[in-house]
N, C-alpha and C positions, 0 to 999 in steps of 0.2 A: 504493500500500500504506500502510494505516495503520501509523505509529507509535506506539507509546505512550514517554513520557521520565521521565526521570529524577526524581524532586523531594523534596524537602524539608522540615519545619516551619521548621529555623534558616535554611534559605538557598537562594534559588530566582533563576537566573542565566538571562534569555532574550537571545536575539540577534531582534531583530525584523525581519520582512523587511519588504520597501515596502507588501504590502498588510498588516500588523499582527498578521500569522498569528505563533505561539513557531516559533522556529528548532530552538534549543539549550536546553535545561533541564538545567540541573550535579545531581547527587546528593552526597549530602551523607552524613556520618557515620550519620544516623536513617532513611533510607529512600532505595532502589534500586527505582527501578519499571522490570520486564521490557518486552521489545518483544514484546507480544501481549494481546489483549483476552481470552485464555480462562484462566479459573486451574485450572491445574495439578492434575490427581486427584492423589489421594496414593496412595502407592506400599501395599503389602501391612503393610511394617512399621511403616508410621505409625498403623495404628489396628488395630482388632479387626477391622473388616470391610474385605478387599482389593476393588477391585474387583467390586462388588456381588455376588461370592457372599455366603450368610448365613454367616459366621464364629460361632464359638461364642465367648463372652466367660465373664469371674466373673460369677457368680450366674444366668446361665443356666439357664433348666428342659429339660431332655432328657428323650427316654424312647427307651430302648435295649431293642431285642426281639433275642433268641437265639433263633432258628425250632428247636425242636422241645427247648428246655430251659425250659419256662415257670419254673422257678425262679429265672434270672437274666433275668425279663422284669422291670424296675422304671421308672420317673421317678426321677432324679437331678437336685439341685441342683448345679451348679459352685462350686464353694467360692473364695472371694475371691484365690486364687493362681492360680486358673484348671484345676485338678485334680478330676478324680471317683477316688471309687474304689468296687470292685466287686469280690463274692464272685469265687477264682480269674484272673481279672484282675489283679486287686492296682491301685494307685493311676498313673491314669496323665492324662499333661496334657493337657486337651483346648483351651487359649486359641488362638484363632487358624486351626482347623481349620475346616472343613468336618464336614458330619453325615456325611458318606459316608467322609472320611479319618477321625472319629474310629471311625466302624464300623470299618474294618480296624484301626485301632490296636487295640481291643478285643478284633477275631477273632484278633489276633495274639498275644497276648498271654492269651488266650483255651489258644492251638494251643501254644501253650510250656504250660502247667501241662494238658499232657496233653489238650486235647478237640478231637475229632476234625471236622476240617469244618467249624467255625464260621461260621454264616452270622451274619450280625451288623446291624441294621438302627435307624439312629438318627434320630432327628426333634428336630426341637426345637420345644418347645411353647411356651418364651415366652422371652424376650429383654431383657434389662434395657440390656445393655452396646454396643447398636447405638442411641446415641442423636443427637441433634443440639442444641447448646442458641441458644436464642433470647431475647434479653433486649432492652429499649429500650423504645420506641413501638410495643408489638403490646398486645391487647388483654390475651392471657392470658401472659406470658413463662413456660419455663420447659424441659423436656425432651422430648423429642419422640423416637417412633420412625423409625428412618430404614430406609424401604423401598428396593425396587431402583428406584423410581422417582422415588424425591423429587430434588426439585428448591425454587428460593427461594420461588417461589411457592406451594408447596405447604405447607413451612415453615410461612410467613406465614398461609396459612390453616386449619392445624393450630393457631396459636396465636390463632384466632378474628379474625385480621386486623391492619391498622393501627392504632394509637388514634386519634380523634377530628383532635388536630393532630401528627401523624406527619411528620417530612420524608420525599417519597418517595424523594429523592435521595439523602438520605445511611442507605444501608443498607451495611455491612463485613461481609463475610465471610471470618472467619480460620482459617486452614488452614497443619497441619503437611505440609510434602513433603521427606520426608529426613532433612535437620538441618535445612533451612531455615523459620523461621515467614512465611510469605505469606497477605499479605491484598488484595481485592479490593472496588473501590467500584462499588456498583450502584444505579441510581434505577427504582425499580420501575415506576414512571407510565410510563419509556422502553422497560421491557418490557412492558406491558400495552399498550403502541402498534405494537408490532411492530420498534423500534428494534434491536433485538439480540433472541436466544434467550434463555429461560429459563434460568439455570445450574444446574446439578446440585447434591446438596449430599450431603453422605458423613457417615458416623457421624464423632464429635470434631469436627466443624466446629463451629465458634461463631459466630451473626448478632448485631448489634448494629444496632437498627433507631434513626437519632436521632445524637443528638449523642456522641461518645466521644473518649475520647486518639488511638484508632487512625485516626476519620477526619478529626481535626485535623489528623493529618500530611500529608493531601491539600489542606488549607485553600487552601495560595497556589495550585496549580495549578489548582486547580478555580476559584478567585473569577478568572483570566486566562482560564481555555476550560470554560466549564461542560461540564460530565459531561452529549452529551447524546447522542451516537452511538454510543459505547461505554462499554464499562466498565473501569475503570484497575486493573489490577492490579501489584502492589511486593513486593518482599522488603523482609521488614522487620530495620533492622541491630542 
């Protein structure tokens, strides 16, 4: 069973066995790297989107149909607290939902100021707040929509690829799970060889494709056992 250890930018402590493999790697005040090569989905309350349902976020476009009241059929914008509001309905928060829970909040809400049956039917037309940001060594850095499918790769080629001299190796990707901020180091080359799986990647994740603070704190493990079977993933302290 793979390992993954501990490590450090201030201080990185191996016990070496006879054939020069790390034994022991101490962690240190700046970084705790977990025992597992897969980084952690975030949970529902870390971001707008749980779990790859599509989550409604601020600024959101919706369009909510009342079957047989054409007068509260409209498109709504989500206003920047995360709230619509609507004739008889009155103001109600839709961040976080589902188009189908925020229908029933509607029908409900709807059946309190009197109307009878409400069937209540919502979609969402366009999506600001499901995004994923990608900066460094890609050709175009910037925001990106995050599907149920996206993954690093996909990322990377939503932002029109690598640049010219890209490190493949040193790609971060940083993610909130809980209260904890974790990030994980990936070399893309050892995923386009079949080295490992493709990772997932979730709305609020941030890529960092190149050199940064966050994957200097990998520097000494990595320059001891290059990054080439897996991928290292740490909480960061």
């Amino acid at each position: 069973m793979r390992k993954i250890f501990a490590v450090s930018s201030l201080a990185l402590v191996l016990a070496v066995t006879a054939c020069g493999a790390p034994d022991r790697i101490r962690s240190s005040s700046d970084l705790t790297v977990v025992e597992t090569d897969v980084l952690p989905a975030p949970g529902r309350d870390d971001l707008t989107a749980a779990d790859r349902p599509s989550l409604i976020g601020p600024l959101d476009t919706i369009e909510v149909d009342v079957f047989g009241i054409p007068e509260l059929e409209r498109e709504i914008q989500v206003d920047a607290s995360g709230r619509i509001a609507m004739p008889l309905a009155g103001t109600i928060d839709a961040r976080g939902k589902t188009a189908s829970e925020l229908g029933e909040a509607i029908a409900a809400a709807l059946q309190a100021s009197h109307v009878r049956n409400p069937k209540v039917t919502v979609n969402i037309k366009s999506s600001v707040s499901q995004v994923v940001t990608i900066d460094g060594q890609v050709v175009e850095p910037g925001l990106y929509p995050v599907t149920n499918q996206m993954t690093l790769m996909r990322v990377v080629a939503s932002a029109k690829g690598l640049s010219e001299f890209a490190k493949q190796d040193d790609i971060v990707i940083l993610r909130t799970v809980g209260t904890r901020r974790m990030a994980g180091l990936y070399n893309i080359d050892a995923i386009r060889r079949g080295a490992y799986n493709d990772p997932p990647v979730y709305a609020n994740d941030v890529i960092i494709v190149g050199d940064s603070p966050q994957r200097r704190l990998f520097r000494d493990f990595v320059s001891v056992s290059p990054l080439l079977a897996a991928p290292l993933i740490a909480i960061l302290n």
